[in-house]
Each structure stands twice: as C-alpha cells, then as structure tokens.
PDB file of the backbone (N, CA, C, O) and the ligand in Angstrom, with CONECT records:
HET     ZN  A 101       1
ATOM      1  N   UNK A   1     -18.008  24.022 -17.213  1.00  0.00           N
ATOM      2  CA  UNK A   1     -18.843  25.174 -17.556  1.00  0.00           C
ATOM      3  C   UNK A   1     -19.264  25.080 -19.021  1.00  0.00           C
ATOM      4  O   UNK A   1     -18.585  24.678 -19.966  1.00  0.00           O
ATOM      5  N   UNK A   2     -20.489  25.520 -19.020  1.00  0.00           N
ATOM      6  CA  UNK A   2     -21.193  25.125 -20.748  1.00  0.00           C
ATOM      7  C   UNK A   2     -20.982  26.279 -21.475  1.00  0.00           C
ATOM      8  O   UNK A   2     -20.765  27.280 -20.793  1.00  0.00           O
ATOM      9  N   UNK A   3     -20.987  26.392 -22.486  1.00  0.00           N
ATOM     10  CA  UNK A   3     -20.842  27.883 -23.685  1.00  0.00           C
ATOM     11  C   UNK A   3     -22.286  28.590 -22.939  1.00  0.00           C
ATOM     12  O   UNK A   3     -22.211  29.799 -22.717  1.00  0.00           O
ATOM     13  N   UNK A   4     -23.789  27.763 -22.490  1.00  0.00           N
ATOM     14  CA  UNK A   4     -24.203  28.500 -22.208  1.00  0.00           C
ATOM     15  C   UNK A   4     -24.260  29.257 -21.013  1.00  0.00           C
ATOM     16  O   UNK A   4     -24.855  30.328 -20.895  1.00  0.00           O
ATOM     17  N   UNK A   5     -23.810  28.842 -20.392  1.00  0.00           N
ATOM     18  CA  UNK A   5     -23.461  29.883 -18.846  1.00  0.00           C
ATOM     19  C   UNK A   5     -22.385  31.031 -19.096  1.00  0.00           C
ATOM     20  O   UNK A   5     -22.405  32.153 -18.589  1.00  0.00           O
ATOM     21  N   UNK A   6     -21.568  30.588 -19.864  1.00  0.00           N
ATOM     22  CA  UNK A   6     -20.470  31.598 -20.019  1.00  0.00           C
ATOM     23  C   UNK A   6     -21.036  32.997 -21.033  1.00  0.00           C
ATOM     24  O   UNK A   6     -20.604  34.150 -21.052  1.00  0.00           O
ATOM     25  N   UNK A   7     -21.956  32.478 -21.684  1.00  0.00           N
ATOM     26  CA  UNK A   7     -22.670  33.383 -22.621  1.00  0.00           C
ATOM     27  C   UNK A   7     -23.337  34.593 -21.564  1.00  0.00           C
ATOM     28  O   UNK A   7     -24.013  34.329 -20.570  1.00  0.00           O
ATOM     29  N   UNK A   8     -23.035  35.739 -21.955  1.00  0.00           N
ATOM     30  CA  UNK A   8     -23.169  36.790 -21.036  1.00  0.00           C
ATOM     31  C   UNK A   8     -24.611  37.674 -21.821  1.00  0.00           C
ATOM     32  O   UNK A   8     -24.515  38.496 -22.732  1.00  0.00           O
ATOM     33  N   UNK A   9     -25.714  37.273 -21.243  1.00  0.00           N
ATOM     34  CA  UNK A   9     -26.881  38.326 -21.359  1.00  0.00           C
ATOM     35  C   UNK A   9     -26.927  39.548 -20.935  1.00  0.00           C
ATOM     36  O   UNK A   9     -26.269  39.803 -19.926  1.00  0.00           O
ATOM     37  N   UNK A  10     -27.790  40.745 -21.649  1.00  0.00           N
ATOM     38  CA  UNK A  10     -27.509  41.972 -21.269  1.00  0.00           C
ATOM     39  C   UNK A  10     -27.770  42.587 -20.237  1.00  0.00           C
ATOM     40  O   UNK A  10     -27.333  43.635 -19.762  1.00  0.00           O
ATOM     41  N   UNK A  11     -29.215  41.193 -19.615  1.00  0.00           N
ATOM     42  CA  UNK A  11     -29.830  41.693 -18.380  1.00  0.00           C
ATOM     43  C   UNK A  11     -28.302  41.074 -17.270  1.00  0.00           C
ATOM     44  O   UNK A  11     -28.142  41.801 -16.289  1.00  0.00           O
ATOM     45  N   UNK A  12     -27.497  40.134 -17.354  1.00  0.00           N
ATOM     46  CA  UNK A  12     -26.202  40.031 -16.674  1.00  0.00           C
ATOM     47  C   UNK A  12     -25.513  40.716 -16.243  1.00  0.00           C
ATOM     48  O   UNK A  12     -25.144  40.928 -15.088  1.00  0.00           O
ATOM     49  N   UNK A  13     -25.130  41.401 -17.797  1.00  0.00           N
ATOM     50  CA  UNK A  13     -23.961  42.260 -17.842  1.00  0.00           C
ATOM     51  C   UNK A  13     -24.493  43.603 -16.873  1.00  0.00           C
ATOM     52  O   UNK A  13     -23.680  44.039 -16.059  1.00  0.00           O
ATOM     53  N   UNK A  14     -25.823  44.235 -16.963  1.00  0.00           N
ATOM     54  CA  UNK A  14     -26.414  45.140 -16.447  1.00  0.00           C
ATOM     55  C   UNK A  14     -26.334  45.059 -14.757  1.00  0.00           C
ATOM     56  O   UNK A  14     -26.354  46.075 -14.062  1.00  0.00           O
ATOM     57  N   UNK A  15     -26.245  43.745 -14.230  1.00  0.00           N
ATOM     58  CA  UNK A  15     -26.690  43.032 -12.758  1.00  0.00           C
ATOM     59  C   UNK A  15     -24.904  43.780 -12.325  1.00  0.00           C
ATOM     60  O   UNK A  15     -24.495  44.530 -11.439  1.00  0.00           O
ATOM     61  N   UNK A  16     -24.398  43.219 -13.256  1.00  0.00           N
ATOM     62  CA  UNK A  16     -22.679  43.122 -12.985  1.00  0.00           C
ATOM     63  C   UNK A  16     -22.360  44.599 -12.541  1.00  0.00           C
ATOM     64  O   UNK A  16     -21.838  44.778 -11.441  1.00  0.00           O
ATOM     65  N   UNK A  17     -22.591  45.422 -13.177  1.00  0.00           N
ATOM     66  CA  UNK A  17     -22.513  47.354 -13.705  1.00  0.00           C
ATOM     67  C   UNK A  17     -23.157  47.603 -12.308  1.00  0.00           C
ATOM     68  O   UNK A  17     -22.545  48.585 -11.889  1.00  0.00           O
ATOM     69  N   UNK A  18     -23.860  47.318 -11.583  1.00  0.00           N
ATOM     70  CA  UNK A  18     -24.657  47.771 -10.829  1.00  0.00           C
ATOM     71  C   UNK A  18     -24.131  46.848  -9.263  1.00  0.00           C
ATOM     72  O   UNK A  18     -24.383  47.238  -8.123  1.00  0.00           O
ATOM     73  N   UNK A  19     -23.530  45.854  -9.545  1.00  0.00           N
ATOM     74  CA  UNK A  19     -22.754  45.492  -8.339  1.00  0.00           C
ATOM     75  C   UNK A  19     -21.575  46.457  -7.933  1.00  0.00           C
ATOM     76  O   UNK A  19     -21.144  46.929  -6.881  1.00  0.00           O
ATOM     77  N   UNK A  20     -21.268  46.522  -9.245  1.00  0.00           N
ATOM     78  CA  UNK A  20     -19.523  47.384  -9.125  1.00  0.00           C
ATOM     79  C   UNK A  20     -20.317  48.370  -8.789  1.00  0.00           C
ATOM     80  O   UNK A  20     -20.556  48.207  -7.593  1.00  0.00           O
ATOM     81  N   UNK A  21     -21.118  49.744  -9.356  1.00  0.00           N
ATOM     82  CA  UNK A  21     -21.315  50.637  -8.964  1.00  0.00           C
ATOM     83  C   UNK A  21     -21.729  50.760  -7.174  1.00  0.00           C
ATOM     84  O   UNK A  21     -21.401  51.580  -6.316  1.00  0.00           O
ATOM     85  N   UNK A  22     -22.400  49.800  -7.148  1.00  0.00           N
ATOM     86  CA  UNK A  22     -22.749  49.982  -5.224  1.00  0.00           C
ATOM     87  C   UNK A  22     -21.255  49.457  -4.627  1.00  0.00           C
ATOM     88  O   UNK A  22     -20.809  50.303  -3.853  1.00  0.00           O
ATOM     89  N   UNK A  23     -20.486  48.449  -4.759  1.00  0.00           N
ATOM     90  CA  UNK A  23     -19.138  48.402  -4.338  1.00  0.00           C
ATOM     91  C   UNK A  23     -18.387  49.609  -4.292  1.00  0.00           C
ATOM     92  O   UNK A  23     -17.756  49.933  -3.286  1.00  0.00           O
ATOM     93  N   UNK A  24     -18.444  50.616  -5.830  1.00  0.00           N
ATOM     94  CA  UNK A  24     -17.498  51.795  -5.824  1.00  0.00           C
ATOM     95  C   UNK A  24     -18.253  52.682  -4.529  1.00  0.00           C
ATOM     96  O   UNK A  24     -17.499  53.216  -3.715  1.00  0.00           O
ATOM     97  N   UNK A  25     -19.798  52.831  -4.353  1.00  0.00           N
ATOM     98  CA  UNK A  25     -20.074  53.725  -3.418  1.00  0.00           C
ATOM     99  C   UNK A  25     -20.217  53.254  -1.710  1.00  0.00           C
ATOM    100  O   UNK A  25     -20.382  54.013  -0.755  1.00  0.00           O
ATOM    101  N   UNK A  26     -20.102  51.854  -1.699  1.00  0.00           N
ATOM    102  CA  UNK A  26     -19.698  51.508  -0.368  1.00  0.00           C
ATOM    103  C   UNK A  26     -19.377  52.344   0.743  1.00  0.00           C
ATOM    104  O   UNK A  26     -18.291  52.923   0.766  1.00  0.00           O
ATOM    105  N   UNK A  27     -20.213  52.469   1.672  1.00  0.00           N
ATOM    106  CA  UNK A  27     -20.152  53.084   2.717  1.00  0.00           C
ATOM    107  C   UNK A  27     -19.905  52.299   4.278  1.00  0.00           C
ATOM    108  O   UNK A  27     -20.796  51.587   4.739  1.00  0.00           O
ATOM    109  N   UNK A  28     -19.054  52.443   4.761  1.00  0.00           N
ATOM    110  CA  UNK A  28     -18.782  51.886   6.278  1.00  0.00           C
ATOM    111  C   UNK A  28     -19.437  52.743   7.570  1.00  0.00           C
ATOM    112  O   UNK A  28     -19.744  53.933   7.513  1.00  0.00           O
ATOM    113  N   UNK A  29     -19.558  52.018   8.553  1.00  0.00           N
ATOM    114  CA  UNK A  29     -20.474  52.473   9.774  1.00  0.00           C
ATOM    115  C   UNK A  29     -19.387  53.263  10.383  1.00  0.00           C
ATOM    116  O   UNK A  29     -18.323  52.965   9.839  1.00  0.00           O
ATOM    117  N   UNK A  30     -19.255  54.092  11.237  1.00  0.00           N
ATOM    118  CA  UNK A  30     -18.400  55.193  11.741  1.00  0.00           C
ATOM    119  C   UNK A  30     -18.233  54.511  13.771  1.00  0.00           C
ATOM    120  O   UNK A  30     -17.644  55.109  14.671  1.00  0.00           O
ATOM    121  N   UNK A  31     -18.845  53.400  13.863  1.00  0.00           N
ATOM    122  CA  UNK A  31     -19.104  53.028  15.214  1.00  0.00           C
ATOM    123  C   UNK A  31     -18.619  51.512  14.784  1.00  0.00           C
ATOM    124  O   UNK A  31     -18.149  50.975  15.787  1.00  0.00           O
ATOM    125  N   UNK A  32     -18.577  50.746  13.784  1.00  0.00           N
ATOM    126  CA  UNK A  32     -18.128  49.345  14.164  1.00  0.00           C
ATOM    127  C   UNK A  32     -17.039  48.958  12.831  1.00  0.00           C
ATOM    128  O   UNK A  32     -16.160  48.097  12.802  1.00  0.00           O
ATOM    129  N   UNK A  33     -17.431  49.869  11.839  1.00  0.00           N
ATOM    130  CA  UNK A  33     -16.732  49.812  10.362  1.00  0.00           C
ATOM    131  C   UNK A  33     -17.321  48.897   9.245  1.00  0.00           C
ATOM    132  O   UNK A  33     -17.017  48.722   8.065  1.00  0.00           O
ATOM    133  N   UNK A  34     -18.472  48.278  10.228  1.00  0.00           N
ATOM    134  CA  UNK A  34     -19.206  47.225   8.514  1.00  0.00           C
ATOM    135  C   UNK A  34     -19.799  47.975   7.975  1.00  0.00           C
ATOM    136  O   UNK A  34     -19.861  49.167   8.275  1.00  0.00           O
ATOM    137  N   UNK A  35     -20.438  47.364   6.940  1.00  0.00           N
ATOM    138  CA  UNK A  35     -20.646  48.041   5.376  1.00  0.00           C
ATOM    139  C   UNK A  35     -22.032  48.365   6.071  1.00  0.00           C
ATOM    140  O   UNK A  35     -22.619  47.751   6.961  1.00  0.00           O
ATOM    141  N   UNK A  36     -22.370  49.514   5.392  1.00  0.00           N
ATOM    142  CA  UNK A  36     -23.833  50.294   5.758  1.00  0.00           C
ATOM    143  C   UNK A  36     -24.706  49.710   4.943  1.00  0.00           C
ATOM    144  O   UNK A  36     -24.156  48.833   4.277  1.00  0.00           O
ATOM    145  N   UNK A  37     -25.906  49.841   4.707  1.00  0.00           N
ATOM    146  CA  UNK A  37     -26.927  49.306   3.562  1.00  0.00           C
ATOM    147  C   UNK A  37     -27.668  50.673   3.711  1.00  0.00           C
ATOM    148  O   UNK A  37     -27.721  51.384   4.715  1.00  0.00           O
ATOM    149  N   UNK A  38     -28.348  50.924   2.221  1.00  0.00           N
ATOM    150  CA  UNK A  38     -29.204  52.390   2.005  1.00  0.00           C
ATOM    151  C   UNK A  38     -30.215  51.957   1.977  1.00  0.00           C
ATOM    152  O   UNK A  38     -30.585  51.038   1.246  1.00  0.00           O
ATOM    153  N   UNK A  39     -31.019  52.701   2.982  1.00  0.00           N
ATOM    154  CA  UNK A  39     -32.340  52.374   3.137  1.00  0.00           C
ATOM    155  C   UNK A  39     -33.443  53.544   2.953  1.00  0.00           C
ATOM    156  O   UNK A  39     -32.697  54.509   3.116  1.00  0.00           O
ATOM    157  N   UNK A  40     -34.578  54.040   2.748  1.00  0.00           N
ATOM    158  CA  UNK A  40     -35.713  54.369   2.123  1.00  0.00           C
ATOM    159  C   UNK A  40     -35.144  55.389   3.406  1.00  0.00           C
ATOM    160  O   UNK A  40     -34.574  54.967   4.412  1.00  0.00           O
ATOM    161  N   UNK A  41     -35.548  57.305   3.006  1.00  0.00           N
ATOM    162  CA  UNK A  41     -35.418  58.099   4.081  1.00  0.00           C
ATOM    163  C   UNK A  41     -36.991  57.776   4.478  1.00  0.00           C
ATOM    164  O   UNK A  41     -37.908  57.027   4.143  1.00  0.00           O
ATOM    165  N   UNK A  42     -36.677  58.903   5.475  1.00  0.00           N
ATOM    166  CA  UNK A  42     -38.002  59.132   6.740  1.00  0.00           C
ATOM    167  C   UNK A  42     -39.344  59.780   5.580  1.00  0.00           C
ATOM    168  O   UNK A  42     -39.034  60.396   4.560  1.00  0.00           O
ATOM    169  N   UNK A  43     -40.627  59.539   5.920  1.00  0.00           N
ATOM    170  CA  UNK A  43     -41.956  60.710   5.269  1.00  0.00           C
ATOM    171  C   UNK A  43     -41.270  61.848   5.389  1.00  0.00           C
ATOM    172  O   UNK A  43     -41.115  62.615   4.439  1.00  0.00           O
ATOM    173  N   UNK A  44     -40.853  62.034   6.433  1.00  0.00           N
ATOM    174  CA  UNK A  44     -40.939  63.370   6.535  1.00  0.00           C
ATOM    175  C   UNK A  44     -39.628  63.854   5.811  1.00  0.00           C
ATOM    176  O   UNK A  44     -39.954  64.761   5.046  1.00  0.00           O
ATOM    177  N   UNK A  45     -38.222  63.601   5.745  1.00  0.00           N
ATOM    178  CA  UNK A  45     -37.485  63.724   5.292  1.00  0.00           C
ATOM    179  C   UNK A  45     -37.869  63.848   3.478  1.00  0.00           C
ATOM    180  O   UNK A  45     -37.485  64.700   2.676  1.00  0.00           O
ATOM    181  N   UNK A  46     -38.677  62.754   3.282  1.00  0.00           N
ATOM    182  CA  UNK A  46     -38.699  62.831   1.762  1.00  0.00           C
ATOM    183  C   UNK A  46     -39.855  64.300   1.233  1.00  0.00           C
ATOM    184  O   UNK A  46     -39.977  64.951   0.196  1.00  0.00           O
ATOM    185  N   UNK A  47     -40.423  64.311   2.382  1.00  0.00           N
ATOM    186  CA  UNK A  47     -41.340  65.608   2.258  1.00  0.00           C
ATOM    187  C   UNK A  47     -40.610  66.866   2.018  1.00  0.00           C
ATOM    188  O   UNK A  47     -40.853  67.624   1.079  1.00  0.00           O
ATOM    189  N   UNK A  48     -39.947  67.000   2.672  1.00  0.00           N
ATOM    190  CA  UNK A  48     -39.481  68.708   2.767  1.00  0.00           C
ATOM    191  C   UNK A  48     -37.796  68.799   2.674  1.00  0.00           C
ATOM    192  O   UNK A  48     -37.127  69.800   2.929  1.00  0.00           O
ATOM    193  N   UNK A  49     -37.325  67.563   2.266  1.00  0.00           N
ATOM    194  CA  UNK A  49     -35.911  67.535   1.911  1.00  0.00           C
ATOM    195  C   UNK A  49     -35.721  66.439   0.653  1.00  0.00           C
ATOM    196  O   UNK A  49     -34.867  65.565   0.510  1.00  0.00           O
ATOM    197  N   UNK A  50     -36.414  66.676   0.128  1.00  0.00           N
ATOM    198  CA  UNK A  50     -36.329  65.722  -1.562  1.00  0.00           C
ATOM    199  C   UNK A  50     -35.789  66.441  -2.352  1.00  0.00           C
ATOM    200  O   UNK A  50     -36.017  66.016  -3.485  1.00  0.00           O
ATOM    201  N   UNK A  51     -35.221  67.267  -2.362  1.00  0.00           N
ATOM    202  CA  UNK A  51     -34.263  68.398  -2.939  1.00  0.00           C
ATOM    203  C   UNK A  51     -33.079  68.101  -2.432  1.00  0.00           C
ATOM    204  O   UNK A  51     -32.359  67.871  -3.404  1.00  0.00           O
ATOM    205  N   UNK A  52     -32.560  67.995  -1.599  1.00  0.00           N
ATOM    206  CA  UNK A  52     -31.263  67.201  -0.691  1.00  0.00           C
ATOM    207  C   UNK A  52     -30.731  65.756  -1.569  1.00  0.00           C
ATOM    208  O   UNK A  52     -31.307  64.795  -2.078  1.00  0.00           O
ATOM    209  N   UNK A  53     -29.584  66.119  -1.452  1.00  0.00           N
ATOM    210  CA  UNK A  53     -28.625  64.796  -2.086  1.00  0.00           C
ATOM    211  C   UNK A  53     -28.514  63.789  -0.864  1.00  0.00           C
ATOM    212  O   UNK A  53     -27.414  63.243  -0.950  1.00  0.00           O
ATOM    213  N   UNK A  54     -29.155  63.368   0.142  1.00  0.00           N
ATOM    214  CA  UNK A  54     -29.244  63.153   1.654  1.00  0.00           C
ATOM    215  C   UNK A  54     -29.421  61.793   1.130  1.00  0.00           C
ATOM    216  O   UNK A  54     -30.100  61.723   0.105  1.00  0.00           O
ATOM    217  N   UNK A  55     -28.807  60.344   1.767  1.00  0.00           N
ATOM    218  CA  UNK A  55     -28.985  58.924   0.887  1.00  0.00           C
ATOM    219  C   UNK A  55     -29.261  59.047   3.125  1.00  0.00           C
ATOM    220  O   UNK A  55     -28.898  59.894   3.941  1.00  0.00           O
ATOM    221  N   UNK A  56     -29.969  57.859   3.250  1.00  0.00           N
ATOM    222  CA  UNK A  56     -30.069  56.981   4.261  1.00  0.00           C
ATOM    223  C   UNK A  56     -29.575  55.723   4.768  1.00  0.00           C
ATOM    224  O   UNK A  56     -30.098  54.818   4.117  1.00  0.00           O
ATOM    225  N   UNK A  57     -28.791  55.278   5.651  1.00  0.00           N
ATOM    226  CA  UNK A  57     -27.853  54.238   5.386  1.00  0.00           C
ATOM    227  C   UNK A  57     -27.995  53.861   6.632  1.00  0.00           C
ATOM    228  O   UNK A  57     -27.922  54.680   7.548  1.00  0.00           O
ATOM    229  N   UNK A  58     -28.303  52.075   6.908  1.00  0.00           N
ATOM    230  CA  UNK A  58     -28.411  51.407   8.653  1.00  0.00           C
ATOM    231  C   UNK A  58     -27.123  50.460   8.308  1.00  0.00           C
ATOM    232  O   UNK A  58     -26.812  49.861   7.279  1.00  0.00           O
ATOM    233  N   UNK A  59     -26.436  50.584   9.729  1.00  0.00           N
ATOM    234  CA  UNK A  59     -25.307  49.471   9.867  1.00  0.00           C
ATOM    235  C   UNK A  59     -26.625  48.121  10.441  1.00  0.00           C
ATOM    236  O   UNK A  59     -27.522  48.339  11.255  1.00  0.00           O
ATOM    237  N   UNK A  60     -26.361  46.808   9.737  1.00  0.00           N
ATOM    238  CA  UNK A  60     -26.860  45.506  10.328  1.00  0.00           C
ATOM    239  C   UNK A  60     -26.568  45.077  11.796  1.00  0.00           C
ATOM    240  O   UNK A  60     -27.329  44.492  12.567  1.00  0.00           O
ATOM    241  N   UNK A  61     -25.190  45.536  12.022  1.00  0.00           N
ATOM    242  CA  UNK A  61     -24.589  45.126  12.813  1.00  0.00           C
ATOM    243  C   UNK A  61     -24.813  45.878  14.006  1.00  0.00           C
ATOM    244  O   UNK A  61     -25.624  45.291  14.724  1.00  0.00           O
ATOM    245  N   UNK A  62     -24.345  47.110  14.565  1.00  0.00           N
ATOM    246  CA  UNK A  62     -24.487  47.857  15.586  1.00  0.00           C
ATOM    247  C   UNK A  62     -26.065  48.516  15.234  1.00  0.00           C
ATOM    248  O   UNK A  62     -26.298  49.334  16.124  1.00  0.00           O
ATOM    249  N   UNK A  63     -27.483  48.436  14.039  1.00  0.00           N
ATOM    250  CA  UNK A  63     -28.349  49.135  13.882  1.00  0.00           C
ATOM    251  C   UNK A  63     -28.208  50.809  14.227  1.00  0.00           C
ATOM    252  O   UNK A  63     -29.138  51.352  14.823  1.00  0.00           O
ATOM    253  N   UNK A  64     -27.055  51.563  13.840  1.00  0.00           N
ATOM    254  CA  UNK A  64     -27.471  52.331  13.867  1.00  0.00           C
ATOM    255  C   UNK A  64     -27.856  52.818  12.444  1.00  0.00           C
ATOM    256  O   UNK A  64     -27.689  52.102  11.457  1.00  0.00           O
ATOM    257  N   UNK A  65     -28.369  54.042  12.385  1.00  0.00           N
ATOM    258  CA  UNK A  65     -28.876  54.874  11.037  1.00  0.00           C
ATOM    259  C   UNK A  65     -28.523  56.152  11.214  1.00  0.00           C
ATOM    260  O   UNK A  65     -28.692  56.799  12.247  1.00  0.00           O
ATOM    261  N   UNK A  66     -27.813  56.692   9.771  1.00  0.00           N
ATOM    262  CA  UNK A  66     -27.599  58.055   9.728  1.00  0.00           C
ATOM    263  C   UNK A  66     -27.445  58.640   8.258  1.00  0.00           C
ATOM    264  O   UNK A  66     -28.113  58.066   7.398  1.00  0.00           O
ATOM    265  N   UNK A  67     -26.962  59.291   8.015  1.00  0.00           N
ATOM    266  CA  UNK A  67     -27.832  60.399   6.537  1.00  0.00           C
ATOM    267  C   UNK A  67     -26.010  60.712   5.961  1.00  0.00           C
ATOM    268  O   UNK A  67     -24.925  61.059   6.428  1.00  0.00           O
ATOM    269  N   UNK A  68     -26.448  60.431   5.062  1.00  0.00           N
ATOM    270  CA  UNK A  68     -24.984  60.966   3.896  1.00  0.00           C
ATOM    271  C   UNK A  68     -25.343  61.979   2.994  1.00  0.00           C
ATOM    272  O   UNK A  68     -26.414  62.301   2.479  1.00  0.00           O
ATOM    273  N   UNK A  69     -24.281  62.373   2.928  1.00  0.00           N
ATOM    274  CA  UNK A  69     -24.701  63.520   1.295  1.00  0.00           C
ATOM    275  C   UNK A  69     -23.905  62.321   0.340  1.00  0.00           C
ATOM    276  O   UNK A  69     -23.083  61.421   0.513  1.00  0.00           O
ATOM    277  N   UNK A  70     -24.515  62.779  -0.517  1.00  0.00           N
ATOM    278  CA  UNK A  70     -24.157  62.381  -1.515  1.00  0.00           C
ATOM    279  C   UNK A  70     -25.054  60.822  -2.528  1.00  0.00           C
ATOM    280  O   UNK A  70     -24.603  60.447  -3.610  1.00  0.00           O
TER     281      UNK A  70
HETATM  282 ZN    ZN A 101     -22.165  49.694  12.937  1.00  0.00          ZN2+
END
C-alpha cells in the first residue's frame, strides 16, 4: 500500500460517514429478513404526505415494498 492510497481525502472520509450512517439505519424486510433498500415514495405520496417522516423501502429479494416512519 502507497502513502498515497492510505492518504485519506475529505471527499473519502465523507463516502465513509455516510456508509456508517446508512449501516446505523439499516432496515430488514419483515417477510424474508434481508436488508431493505430506500427507494423514491409514490407522486402521490410525495404530494399530499411530504410533511410525513414516511422513508420508502423494497426488499430485492422477496420485492416487496412498504413505508417506515422515520
Ligand atoms: Zn423480503
């Protein structure tokens, strides 16, 4: 490993902060237990519930989709 790889840029360190943060909020599927992914809500949802702490989340695996607070 070279001094320059080990040399930590801010846009890095920033990539890093933002892995851990989605790791700390990790969400599991309630039907198979793999990790959910957050995905973009519905038009209509973002229409008349964009005031809502409501995140959108699809399991890969079983495809289902369902709505979190938080
Ligand atoms: Zn699932």
């Amino acid at each position: 490993m070279t001094t320059e790889i080990e040399e930590k840029s801010p846009l890095v360190i920033i990539h890093q902060k933002q892995i851990n943060t989605h790791h700390h909020h990790a969400l599991h599927c309630r039907r198979c237990g793999n990790k959910i992914s957050r995905i973009s809500r519905d038009r209509l949802v973002k229409l008349f519930l964009f005031w809502l702490p409501l995140k959108k989340y699809v399991c890969y695996r079983c495809h289902r989709k369902s709505y979190r607070w938080g």
